[in-house]
N, C-alpha and C positions, 0 to 999 in steps of 0.2 A: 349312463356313465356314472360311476361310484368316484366320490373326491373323496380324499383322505383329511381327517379330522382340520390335521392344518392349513389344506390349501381351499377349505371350508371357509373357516377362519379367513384365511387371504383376500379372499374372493368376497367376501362381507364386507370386512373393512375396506376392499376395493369400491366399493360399490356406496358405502355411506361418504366417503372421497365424494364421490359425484354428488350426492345428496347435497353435501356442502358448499360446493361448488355453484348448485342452483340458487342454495340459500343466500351464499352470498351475493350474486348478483340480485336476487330478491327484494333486496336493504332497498335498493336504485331504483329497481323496478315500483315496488310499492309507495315509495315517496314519490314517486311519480305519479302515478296512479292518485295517491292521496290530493295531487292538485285540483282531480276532477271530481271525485268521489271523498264523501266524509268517512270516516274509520269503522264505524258498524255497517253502512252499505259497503264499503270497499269487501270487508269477511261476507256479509250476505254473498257477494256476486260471486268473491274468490272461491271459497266451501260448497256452496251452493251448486254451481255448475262443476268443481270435482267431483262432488258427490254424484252427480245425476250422471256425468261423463264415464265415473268409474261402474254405476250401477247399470249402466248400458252397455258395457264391453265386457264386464264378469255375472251378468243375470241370470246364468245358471248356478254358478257357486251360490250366489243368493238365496238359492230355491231352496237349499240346504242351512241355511241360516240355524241355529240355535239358543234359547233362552241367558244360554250362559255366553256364546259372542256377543249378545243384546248386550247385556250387561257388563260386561269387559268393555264393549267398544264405546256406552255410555260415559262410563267413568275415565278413559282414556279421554275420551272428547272433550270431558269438562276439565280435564288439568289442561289441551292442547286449547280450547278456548279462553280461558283463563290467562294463558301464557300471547297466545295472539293478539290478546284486545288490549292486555295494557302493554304490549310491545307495538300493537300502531297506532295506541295513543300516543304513546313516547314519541315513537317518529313523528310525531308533530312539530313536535321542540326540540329536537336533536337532528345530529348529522346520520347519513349511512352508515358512514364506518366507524363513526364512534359509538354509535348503537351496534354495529356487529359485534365489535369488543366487547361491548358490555355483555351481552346479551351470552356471549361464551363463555360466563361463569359458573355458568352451569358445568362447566369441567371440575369446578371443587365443589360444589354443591352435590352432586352428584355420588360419589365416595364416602361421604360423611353422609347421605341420606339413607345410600345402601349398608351402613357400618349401625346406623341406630335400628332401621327396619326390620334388615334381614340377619342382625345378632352377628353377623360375621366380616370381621377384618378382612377388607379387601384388598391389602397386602401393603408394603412400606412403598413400594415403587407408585401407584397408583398416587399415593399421596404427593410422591416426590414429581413426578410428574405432573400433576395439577399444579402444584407450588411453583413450577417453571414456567407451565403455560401463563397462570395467574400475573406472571411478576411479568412476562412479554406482555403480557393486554392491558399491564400499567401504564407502562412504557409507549403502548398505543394511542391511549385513551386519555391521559390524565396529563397536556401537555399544557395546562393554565394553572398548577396545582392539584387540591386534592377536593378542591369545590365541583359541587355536581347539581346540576337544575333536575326541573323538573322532569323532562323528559328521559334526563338518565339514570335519576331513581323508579319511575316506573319501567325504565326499562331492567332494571335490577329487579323488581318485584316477578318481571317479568321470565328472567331465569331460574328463581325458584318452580314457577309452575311448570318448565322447560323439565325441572333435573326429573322433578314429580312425574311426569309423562313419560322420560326415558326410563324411568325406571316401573312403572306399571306397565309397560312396553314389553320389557324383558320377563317380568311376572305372567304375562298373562300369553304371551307370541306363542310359548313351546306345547300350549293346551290348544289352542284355538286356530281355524284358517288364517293366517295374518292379513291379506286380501281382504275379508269380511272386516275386521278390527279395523283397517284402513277405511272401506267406505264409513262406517257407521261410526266412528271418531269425524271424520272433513264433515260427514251431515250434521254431527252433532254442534262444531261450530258454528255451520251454518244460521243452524236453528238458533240457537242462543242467541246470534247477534242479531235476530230480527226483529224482537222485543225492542231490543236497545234503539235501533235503526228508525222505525216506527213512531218511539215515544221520543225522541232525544234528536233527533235530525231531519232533515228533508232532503226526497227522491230528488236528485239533480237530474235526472232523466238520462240518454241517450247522445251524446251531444259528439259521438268520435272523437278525435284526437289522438293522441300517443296514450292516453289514461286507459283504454280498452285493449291496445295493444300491450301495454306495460299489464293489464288484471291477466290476458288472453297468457301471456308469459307465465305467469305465477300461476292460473291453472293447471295449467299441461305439463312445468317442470316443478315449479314448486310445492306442489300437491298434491296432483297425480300420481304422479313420476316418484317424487322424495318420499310421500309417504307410503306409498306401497314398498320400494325397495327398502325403506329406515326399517320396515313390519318384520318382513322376511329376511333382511340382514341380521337382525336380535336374535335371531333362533341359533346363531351360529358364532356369535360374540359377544362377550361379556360388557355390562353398562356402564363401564369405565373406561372404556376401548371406545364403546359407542361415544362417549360425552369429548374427549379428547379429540376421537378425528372428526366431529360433526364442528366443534372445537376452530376447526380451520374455514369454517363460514365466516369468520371475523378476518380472515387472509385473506381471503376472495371477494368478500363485501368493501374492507377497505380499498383495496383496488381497483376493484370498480365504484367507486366512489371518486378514486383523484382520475379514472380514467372519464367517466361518463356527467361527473360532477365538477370537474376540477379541483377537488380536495388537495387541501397539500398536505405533501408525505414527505419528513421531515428525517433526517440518520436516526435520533430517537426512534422513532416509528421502525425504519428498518431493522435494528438493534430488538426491538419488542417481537417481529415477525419470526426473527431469527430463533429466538427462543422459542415461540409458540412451534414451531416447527421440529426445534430440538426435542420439546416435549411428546410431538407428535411420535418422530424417529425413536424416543426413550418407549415409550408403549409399546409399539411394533416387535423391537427388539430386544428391548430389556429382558422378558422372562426368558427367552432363549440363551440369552447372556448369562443369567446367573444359572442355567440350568447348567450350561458349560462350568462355570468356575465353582458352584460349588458341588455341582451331581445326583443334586436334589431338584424338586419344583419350587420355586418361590411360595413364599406364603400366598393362603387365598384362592390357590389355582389347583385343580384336580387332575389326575394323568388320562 
């Protein structure tokens, strides 16, 4: 079946929707998980068993592996480890859903990393839409002032290495199997945090609970599942599209936060959602918009 450029497009963005969807209930799940497991074993077990889970369902693609997936999937891995270990540090010292928020600023980060990299202006919308999402996840997030601990500066450190990853995502998806890039990025975590894990903490062992059921979650949707489809959605939409609707893991994490956590959500909070969503709906259909009103393509967008 042949899809048309657009409903390519649709169907991407439909699909990173769910990505975020998993991520956000992740926030809940991993801070859970964290009661039983410390933050380098927690990524050991999470990465670890996606990686082997993923290499045992696609190990024919495998067979065909390449020098240069090796190395694309390396260097993705270290911005996606990077981005994970001081985002479940943070969760130590922070809430779900205020770490979701945070953690979504990678929707401006993002546009200004692609505008210095890649020499080319990602268009006025792009910005204007971040600037909307940004001002919703104030709104979310900043409900004691404009003080922030420790846990939600590294979780700021933490979207840097996020916007870095979406965007060697998009560099490298349209060369490469995105499947292979997926395994060999979650191993790459894996592997990293086991250095850390080994010299910095101790094996809590086996003990059941909801912490095995909460890691068992994050394998299969958060990892598996999210980053195979986040691989193959990039070939079909642009990193600013990507950063915005992934974007809405800060909607869903909060949520399940006051649902599974009792967080309170406060009309402020609603009022910041509202926006973040606006921004979402400005992406979708904004280029189509000015395509009508002024008969051209927006800046930054190719026909």
């Amino acid at each position: 079946m042949v899809f048309s450029a657009g409903l390519k497009t649709f169907l991407a963005d439909f699909s990173l929707m769910l990505v975020a969807l998993f991520w956000g209930l992740g926030f809940v799940a991993m801070k859970d998980a964290l009661e039983s497991y410390p933050t380098f074993w927690l990524l050991v077990l999470r990465f670890g068993s996606g990686a082997a889970l993923m290499a045992a369902l696609f190990r024919k693609r495998l067979a065909g592996v390449s020098t240069a997936d090796i190395k694309a999937g390396v260097l993705i891995g270290v911005f996606l480890f990077l981005g994970f270990s001081t985002q479940t540090l943070g969760l130590n010292y922070t809430t779900p859903g205020k770490q979701a928020f945070l953690t979504a600023t990678y929707v401006v980060i993002v546009p200004l990393l692609s505008w210095v990299f890649r020499k080319r202006f990602p268009g006025l919308l792009s910005f204007v839409a971040s600037a909307v999402c940004l001002s919703g996840m104030a709104m979310l997030t900043l409900q004691e002032g404009l003080a922030v601990g420790a846990g939600d500066t590294l979780t700021l450190v933490c979207a840097v290495f996020f916007a870095c990853h979406i965007l060697a995502i998009e560099h490298f998806a349209a060369k490469t199997d995105p499947v292979i890039l997926a395994i060999i990025q979650i191993f790459m975590v894996g592997l990293l945090s086991l250095p850390f894990a080994l010299a910095f903490e101790t094996w809590p062992g086996f003990n059941g609970g909801s912490g095995l059921w909460s890691i068992a979650f994050t394998v299969l949707f958060c990892t598996v599942f999210a980053f195979a489809v986040q691989n193959v959605a990039q070939k079909f939409t642009p990193s600013t599209h990507t950063a915005i609707i992934l974007s809405l893991e800060s909607v869903f994490g909060a949520f399940a936060g006051i649902y599974f956590m009792g967080e309170i959500f406060t009309s402020r909070m609603a009022a910041g959602c509202a926006l973040i969503l606006a921004a979402v709906l400005l992406t979708e259909t904004g280029p189509a918009l000015a395509r009508a009103l002024s008969g051209r393509l927006p800046a930054g967008e190719k026909p």
